[in-house]
N, C-alpha and C positions, 0 to 999 in steps of 0.2 A: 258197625254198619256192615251190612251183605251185599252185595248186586246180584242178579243174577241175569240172565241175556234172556230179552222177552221176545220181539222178531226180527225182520231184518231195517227195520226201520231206524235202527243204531239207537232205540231207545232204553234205557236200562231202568228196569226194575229195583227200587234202592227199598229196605227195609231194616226202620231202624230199631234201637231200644234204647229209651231214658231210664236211669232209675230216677224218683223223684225221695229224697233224703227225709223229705218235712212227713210224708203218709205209709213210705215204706211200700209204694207199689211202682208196677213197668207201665210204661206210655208203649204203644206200641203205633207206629206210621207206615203206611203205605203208598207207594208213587211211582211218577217215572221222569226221569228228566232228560233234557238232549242239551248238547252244548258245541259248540262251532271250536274246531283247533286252528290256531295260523301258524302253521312254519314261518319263524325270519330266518334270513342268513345270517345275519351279525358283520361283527370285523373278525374275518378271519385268523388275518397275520397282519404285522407291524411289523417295519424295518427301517434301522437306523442307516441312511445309506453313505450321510456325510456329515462331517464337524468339522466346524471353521472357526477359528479365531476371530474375531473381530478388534481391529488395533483401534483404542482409544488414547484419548491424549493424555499425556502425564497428570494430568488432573484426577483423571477418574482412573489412574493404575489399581488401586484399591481394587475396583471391583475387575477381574476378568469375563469378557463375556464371549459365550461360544453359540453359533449358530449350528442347531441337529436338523439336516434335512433327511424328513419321516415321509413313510410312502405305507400305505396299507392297503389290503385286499377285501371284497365282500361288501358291505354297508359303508353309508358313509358317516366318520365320527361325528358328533355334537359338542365335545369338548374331551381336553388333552390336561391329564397331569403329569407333572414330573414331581420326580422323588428323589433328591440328592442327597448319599449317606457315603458313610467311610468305605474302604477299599473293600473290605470284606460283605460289602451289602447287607453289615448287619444292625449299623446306628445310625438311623436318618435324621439327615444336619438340617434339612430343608422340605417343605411339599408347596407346589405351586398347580393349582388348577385354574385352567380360564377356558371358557364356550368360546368355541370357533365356527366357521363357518366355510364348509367343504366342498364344492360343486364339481362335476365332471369325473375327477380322477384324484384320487385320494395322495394327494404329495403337497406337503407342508412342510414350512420354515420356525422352529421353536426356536428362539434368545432366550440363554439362559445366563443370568451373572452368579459368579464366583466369588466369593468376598475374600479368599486366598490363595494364595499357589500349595498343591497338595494332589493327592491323590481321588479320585473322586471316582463311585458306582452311582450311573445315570440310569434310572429307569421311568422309562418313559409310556405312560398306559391313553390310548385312547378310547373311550367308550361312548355310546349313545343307549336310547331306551333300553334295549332288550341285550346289551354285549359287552365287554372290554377285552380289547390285546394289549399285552406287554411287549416293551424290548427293552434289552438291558445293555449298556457298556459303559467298559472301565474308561477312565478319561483324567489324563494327567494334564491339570493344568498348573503353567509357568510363569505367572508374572505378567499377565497379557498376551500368552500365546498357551496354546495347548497341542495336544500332541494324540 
């Protein structure tokens, strides 16, 4: 395919060639088309800006659960995963995606449970139609608390 610029009408000139395989000759086509561009901004950035412990009863020691409060910039997200993998961010233990729902100012509360005490990389990705941001951190958790 060619373009070449026909006036200022932002219309472009497209000229194409098939070959057709079954007769052994060219199609040849001539046109013009126009098409509308939309800028989005996306999510900019994502920021983990706090992790909490959350104490539960000796029943549920088993699982430790840690609340990440996430803040982001630019669009507002549609849904938020989290990735939980070994210390070196290179073998993921866990992936959990769920649709949220964001208005005004982009600052939300993720629970996250931990089935053991251990070293853990949190990466946390929010995205909607047209973007995703990452944030990542290391996170030691203890036995129902973390650090």
């Amino acid at each position: 395919t060619t373009g070449e610029s026909s006036n200022s009408d932002s219309s472009t000139t497209v000229e194409t060639m098939e070959d057709n395989p079954d007769e052994g000759c060219h199609i040849y086509r001539n046109g013009y088309y126009n098409t509308g561009i939309s800028v989005v901004e996306g999510i900019l950035e994502v920021n983990i800006i706090q992790m909490t412990s959350i104490q539960t009863s000796e029943s549920q020691a088993e699982n430790s659960l840690v609340d990440f409060v996430v803040t982001c910039q630019g669009s507002l997200p549609t849904d938020v995963c989290t990735v939980v993998s070994d210390p070196t961010c290179q073998v993921s233990k866990s992936v959990v995606c769920d649709p949220i729902t964001v208005t005004d100012e982009c600052l939300l509360t993720i629970r996250r449970a931990f089935e053991e005490p251990g070293t853990y990389c949190v990466n946390i990705t929010l995205g909607d139609d047209t973007s995703q941001a990452l944030a990542s951190a290391l996170i030691s958790v203890n036995g129902g608390e973390s650090t």
